[in-house]
N, C-alpha and C positions, 0 to 999 in steps of 0.2 A: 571479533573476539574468537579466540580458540574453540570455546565452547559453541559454537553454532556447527563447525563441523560435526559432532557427534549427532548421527542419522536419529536415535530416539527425542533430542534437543528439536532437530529441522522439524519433524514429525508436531510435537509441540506447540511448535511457531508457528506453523500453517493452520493448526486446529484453531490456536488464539487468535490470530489475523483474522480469520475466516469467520470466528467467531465475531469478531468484531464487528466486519463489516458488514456481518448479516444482519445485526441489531442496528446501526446505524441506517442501511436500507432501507429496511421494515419500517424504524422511526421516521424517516424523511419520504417514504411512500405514504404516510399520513399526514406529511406535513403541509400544512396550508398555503405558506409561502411558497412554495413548488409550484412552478405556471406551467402548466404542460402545453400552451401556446411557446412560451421563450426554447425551444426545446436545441442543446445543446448539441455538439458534433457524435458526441459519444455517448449521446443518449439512442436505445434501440427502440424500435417500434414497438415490440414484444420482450415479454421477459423472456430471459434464455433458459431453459430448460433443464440444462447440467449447474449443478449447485456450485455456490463459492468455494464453500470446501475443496469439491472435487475439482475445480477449473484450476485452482490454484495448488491444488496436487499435480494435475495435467502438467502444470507450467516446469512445478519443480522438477519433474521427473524429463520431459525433455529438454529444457531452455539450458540443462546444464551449469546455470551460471554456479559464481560464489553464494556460499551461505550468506556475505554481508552484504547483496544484492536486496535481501528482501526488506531487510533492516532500512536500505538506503531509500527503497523503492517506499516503504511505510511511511520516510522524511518527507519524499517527494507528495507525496498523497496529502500529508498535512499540509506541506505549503502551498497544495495546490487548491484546495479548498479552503483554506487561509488568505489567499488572494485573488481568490475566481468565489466572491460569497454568493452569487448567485445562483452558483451552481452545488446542488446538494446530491452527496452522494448516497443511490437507492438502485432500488430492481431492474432500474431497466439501461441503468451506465457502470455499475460496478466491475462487472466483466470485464470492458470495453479499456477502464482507467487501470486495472488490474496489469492486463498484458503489457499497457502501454509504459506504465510506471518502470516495471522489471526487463521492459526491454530497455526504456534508454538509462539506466541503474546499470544494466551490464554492458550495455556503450561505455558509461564511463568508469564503471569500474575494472572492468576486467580484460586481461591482456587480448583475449580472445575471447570471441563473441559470433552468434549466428546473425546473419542479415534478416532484412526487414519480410522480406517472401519467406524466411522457415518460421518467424515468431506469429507473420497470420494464419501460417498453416498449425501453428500449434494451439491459437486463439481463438480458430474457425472463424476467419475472416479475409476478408479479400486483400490482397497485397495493396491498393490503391488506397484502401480504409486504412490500412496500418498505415501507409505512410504520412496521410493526411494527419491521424489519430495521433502521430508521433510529435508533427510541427505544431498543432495545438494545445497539444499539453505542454509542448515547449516553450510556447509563447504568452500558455498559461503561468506557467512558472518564471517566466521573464528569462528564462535561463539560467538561473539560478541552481546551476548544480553542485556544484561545492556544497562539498558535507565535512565540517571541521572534528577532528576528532572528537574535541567536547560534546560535540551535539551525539556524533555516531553514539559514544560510551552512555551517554542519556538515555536515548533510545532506548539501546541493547537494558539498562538498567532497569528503565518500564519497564521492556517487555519480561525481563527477567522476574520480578515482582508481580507482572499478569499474572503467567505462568504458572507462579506461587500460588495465588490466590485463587487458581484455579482450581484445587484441593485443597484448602484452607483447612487448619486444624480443627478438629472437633472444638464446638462453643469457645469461636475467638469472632464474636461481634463484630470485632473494630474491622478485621480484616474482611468479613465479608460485606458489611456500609460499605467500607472501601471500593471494594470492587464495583458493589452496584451507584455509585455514584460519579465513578469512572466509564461506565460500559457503554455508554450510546455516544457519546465523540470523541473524534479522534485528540491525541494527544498536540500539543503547543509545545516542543521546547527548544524552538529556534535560539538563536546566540545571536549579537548583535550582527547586523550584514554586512561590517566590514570586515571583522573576521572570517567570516565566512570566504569572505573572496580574497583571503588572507593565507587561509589555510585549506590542503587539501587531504580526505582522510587517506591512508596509506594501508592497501590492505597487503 
């Protein structure tokens, strides 16, 4: 969408993703079902230091891609813990799934794109991690990257409505319930999967 170019919009998106996945995190860093025996490719030893906020500003500012990269990269993150449920996203893999999501997001979105050795060094990780980190989420997602327009305008539309609800009018209820019973998981709003491999979005 048009509207994600405008630098105070991106600004926005990053604050609300980042928002998001900080809550999501947090919640699944208490969550009981988390076996920290089963521990995942992209799960780190340690929390990372530098915040989601800031990592995911880091990204925007050098990775260059399209604005409808993070959009796409958001898609990818739902269906990747959509179809990997045993893996929850929290403190000590969000980073990890972050860089990895918007790096192969601008593989396939964007006519040009940096290689897998400039996205570790933007991620603060080893080229060897990236590329591993790249085929697992791949194979997380079944490969599965087709984004059909309907879903993209979806998306964009949630987040557009975040966004909103982010300063929500003085004593409007309904919109902020809203929000707080939206805030701790990510969004669902896959299209059937033939479509999908049907159609491809067009930026």
């Amino acid at each position: 969408m048009a509207e994600l170019d405008c630098p105070t919009v991106m600004n926005k998106l990053i604050a609300y993703l980042s928002s998001l996945l900080q809550r999501v995190a947090e919640s699944n860093d208490l969550n009981p079902e988390f076996h920290p025996q089963k521990i995942p490719a992209f799960h780190g030893l340690t929390r990372p230091t530098i915040s989601i906020q800031s990592y995911l500003q880091r990204i925007f500012k050098y990775a260059n891609c399209s604005p409808s990269c993070y959009v796409v990269a958001y898609v990818y993150l739902d269906r990747f813990t959509e179809q990997q449920p045993t893996i929850f996203i929290n403190s000590f893999n969000v980073h990890r799934l972050l860089i990895t999501s918007v790096m192969i997001a601008a593989k396939f979105m964007d006519d040009m794109n940096y290689n897998n050795a400039y996205y570790a060094k933007v991620g603060g990780i080893s080229v060897t991690e990236m590329n591993f980190l790249e085929v697992d989420f791949l194979f997380g997602l079944g490969f599965q990257l087709n984004v059909n327009p309907t879903t993209f305008h979806n998306y964009c539309s949630y987040l557009q409505n975040e966004l909103f609800l982010l300063h929500p009018p003085l004593n409007t209820e309904e919109s902020s319930s809203s929000y707080k019973s939206r805030s701790t998981k990510l969004l669902h709003y896959e299209d059937d999967q033939q479509q999908q491999q049907q159609e491809v979005i067009a930026v």
